[in-house]
Every structure is written in C-alpha cells, then in structure tokens.
N, C-alpha and C positions, 0 to 999 in steps of 0.2 A: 501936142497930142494930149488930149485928155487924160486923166488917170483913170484906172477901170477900180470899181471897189470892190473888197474878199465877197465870196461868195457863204462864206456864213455868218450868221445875224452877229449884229453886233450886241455887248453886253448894254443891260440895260442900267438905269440912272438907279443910285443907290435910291431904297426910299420907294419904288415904286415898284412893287411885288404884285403879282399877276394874281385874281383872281383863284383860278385852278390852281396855282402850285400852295394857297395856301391852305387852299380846300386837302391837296394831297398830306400836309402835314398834319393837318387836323386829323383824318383819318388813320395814318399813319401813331400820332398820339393816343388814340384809343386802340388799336388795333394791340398795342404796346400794353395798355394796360389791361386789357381784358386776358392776355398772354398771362400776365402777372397772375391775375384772380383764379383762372381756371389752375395755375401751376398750384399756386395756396391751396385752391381746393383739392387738388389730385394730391397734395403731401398733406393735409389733416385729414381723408379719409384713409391714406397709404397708414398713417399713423394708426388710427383707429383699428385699422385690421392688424398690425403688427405685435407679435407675441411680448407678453411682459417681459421675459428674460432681452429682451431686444432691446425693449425701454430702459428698461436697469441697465443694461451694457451700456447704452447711448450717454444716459443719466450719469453715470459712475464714470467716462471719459471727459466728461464734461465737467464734473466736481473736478477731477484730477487737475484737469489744463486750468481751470480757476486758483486751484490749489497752488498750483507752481510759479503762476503769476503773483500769489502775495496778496490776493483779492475776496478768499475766503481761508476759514481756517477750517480742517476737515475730521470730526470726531476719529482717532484711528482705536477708538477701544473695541472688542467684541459685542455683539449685539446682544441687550439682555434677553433672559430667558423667558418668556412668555409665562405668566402664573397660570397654574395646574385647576383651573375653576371646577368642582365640580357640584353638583346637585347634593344638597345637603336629605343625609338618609330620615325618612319618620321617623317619630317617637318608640313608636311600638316596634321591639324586633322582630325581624322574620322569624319564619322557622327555620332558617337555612344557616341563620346567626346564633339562633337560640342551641344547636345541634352543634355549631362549631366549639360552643362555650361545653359543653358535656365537658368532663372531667376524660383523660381517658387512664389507662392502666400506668402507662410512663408517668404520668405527671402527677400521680399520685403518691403520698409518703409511704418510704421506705426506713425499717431499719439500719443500722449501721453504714450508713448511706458516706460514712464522714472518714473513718479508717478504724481498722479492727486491731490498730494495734503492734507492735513487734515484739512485747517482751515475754515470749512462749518459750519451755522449756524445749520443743522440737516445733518444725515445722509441719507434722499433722495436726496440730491444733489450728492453725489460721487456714489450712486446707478444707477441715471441717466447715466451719464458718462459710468458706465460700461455695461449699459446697449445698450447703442447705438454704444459703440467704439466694440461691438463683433456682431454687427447687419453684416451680411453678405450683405447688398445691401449696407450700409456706406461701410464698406471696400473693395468691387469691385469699388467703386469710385475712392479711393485712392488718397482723394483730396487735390493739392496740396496748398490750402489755408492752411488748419489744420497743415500740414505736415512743414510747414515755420519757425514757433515760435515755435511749441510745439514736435518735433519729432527728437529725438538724431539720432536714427538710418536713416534720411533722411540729418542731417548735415553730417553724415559717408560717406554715398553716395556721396555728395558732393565732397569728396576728391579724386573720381575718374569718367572722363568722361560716362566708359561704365558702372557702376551703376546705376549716375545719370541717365544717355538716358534711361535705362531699367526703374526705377522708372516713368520716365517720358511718356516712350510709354504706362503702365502701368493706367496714372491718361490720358491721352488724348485717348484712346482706351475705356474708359467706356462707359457708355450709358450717356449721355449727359442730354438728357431731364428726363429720372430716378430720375438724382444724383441731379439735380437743386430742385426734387419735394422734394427730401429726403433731402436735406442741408434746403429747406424752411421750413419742415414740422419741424425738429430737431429746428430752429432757433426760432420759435413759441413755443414747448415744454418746452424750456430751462428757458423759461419767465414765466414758468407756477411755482404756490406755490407748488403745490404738487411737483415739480420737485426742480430747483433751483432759484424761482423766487424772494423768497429775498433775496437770498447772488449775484442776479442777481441788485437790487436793491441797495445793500450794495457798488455795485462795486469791487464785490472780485475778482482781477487779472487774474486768471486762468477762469472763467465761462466767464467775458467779452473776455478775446481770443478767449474761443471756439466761440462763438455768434458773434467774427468780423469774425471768421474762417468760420462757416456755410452763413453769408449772403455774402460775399463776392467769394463765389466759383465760381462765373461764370467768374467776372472778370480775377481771375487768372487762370482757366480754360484757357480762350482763350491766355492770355498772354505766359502760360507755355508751350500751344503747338505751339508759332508760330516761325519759321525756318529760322535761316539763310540764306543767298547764296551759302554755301557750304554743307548742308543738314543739318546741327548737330540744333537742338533746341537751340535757343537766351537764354533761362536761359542756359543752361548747359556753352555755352560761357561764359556765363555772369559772374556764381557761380565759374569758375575753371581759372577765366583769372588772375594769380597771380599778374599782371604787375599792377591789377588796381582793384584792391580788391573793390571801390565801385561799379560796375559793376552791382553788385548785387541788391545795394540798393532800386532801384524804384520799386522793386516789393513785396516791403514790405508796400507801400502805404496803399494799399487796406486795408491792417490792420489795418489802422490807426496809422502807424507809422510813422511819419515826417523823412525829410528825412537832416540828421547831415549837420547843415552847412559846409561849405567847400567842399566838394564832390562833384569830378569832373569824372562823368562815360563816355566813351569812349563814345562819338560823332558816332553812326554809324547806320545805315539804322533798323538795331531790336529795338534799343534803341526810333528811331523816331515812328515804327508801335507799342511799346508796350506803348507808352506814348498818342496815337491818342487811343487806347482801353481804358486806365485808364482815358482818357479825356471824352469820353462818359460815363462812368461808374461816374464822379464824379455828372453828370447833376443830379443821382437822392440821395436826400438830405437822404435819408437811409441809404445811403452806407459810410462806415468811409473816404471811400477817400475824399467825400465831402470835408473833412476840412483838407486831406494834398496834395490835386493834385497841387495846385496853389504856394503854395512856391517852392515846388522839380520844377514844371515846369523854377517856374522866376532860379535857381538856376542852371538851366540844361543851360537855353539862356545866360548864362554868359559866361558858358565855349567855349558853341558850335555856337551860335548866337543868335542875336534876332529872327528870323524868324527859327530857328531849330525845332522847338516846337511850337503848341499853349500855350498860359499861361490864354487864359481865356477860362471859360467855359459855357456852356451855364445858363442859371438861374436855381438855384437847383429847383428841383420842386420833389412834395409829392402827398400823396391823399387829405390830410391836406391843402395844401396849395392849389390846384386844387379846393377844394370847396368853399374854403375862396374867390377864386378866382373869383366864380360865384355865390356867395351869391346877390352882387347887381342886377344882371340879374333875377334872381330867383324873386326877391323883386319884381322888375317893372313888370315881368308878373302874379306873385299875384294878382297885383293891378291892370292892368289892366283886369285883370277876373274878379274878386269884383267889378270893375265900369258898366261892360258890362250885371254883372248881374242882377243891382238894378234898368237896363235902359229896363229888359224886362219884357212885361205885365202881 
C-alpha cells in the first residue's frame, strides 16, 4: 500500500525565499524605523516643552552617574557670584545727590566733642559743661571761639576746604546778637560756686578755655566770617594753606594764646583786616587778647613792615578803670554841693 503524504506543506529548500515574504520584511523594516523617528520626534519636542528645572535635574543625574563611573570629574565648588553691573551715573550730580551732600546739624563740629576732663574740685563743674554743651541755642551758634582749642572734630574739618566753609557758613549764619547774649550769660555762670567757680579760681585748664572761649566770641565771630578776594573765608585760607602753616596762628589771640616767636604768616589783605578787628577787641582790658595783641602785632611788622599793622592800641579800658577814672570829678562835685549848701539860709 502506498504511503499517503502529511497534509501540511512541506519546508521549503534553503536559498529559495518567496516573493511576498520578503516583500513582508521589507515593510516590516520600515515600519520599524519610522516607529523609531516618530518616537525621536515625540521626545525632542517632549524636551522642548519641558521646564528648565526638569532639564537641570535630568542634567545633574546624569553628571552624577558619569561622575561615579570615573569618566568625568565634577566641579563640587559653589557657584560664583554673578558681578553686580550697574549703569555708570553722569558727570553732573542730581539735585537728589547734591541735597544728600548738605551738611546736616550732626555732622557738623562741636566743641569738647573729645572729653571734658575729671580733674574738678566737685562734680557740679562737669555737670555744668554738660549742661550747656547740649543747650540747643549754644549749639546753633556753633561758635568758632570754642571750636579752636577744644574741638577734634573741627581740627578734622580743617583738613579739608569744603568742611571747613560748611562749618564756617554754619557759625557766621547764626543769630548773632542771641549767641553774644548766650556766650555772655554762660561766661558769668561758669564763675559761679554752684557751677565751676572754684576750679574757676584754681585755674584748672579746661574751665579757663571754656571762659576765654565764651568772652571772646565776638571777636572771632567777626574774624571767621570775613572773606577773601576770591570769595572763600580768610580762615579757611588761612587753616589749609600748607605752604605756611602759621597762617593760622593769629586767630588764636583772642584765646589768649601768644603767638610762637618766629612766625611769619603770609603778608596779605585778610591778614591786615583780621589784625585791624583783634586791634579793637584788645582796647577792652576783659578780653585775653588784651595781653597778646601787641607782641603778634610787633612780630607780624617784622616780616611784612612796619606800617603793615597797627602795633599799638588804644588804652585798655574797663568798668573798673572807667570809674577810677572819675572818682576825682565825682569828688569836686561833692564838694562843691556841701559848700553851696551850708551858704543857704
């Protein structure tokens, strides 16, 4: 009996591939890679939309696991600090600039600004002191007698013209006939027991400066504001002209401070009008200048001439010596009233 053969096909000879099935792979080949393209494309637009902080995260997972393999090395310092750029300001300042520069009442010189001292017979004398150096009509005065000897932050000043001027528009801007009543009325107080009247007595250093500082405000008053030819105030020249460092000196007169032999201050028109004010100022015998106007003066006509200067001055005169003065008058008209009277019936 014949054999019957399987009823499914048999395989076919290597080598010889059908038509259609390779057509299905070929399709199947592309079918495969346009999968790929569209997927690329769906993840760089997924990309595209995805938040920065997403990408840093992604980014920074990614340095890491490089990092750990040995295949990058990973800066671990803090990130620097971005420089602060900003628009560089005009030449010209605002007015907003120019206002902020104003001087104001704080940052202007003060007397005894530095320490008033311990060595006081009681403690009502430095009470004094504190008391008047926070009096608001004294420190609108800003006066530059005080301000000479006893005031660091006004020698600071000093080392630059436009402080100084400020300070000084500052004490020649005050009220004038005020500050003369208040340096009067302070300079009578100061002599008082209850205040510092015996260490006033004693001669203790610091109380006698305040006391030439309060009676002599007027004189440097006028002195400190008088002006140049070229507008700037004669101290401020005086105080910054390095070429001639005594410049300065004569206007420490009034203090009763004598003025260093030798010193020879600059011959010039301020020098003449501030020496013609301290020459009226020394007529009255109260004033310390009293007893240094006449040396500084002989000392100034050495350098700059004899007639540059007066060097004398009129006769000191007082209340004191004003009465002494008219004691004999007083006498004869006594006397002749007691004669007139014992001749009537």
């Amino acid at each position: 009996m014949p054999h019957s053969l399987p009823s499914w096909p048999w395989p076919q000879r290597p080598g010889r591939t059908s038509a259609s099935s390779c057509r299905c792979l070929t399709l199947a080949h592309l079918l495969f890679t346009l999968a790929i393209l569209l997927s690329c494309c769906c993840s760089m637009a997924q990309a595209q939309g995805t938040d920065v902080p997403v990408r840093d995260s992604l980014l920074q997972s990614t340095l890491e696991r490089l990092a750990r393999k040995g295949e990058i090395l990973v800066d671990q310092r803090p990130s620097p600090v971005a420089a602060d750029l900003r628009r560089r300001q005009d030449s010209t300042p605002s007015a907003s600039s120019s206002a902020a520069a104003a001087p104001t009442p704080t940052s202007l010189p003060v007397p005894f600004d530095t320490s008033i001292g311990a060595n006081y017979t009681s403690q009502a004398c430095p009470n004094f002191f504190q008391r008047f150096l926070a009096n608001t009509t004294f420190t609108s005065c800003a006066p530059l007698s005080l301000m000479l000897q006893n005031s660091n932050s006004f020698f600071q000043a000093q080392k630059s013209v436009v402080r100084l001027t400020q300070a000084l528009d500052a004490s020649c801007n005050a009220n004038f006939k005020l500050c003369v009543a208040t340096m009067a009325d302070l300079a009578r107080q100061i002599q008082q027991d209850q205040n510092c009247g015996q260490d006033f007595r004693n001669q203790q250093p610091l109380v006698l400066q305040a006391y030439n500082g309060l009676v002599s405000y007027s004189p440097l008053y006028y002195a400190g504001c008088l002006k140049a030819s070229n507008g700037n105030y004669c101290f401020a020249n005086a105080a910054t002209n390095a070429s001639s460092p005594t410049d300065s000196y004569p206007y420490y007169l009034p203090l009763g401070i004598a003025m260093p032999g030798g010193s020879h201050p600059t011959c010039s028109t301020c020098l003449q009008n501030t020496m013609a004010l301290f020459s009226n100022a020394a007529s009255n015998a109260s004033q310390p200048i009293s007893q240094t106007y006449v040396q500084a003066a002989q000392l100034i006509d050495i350098s700059c001439g004899p007639t540059f200067i007066n060097t004398t001055i009129p006769a000191a005169t007082s209340f004191a010596a004003r009465s002494s003065s008219m004691s004999p008058l007083l006498g004869v008209i006594i006397t002749i009233a007691l004669l007139a009277s014992t001749n009537l019936p």
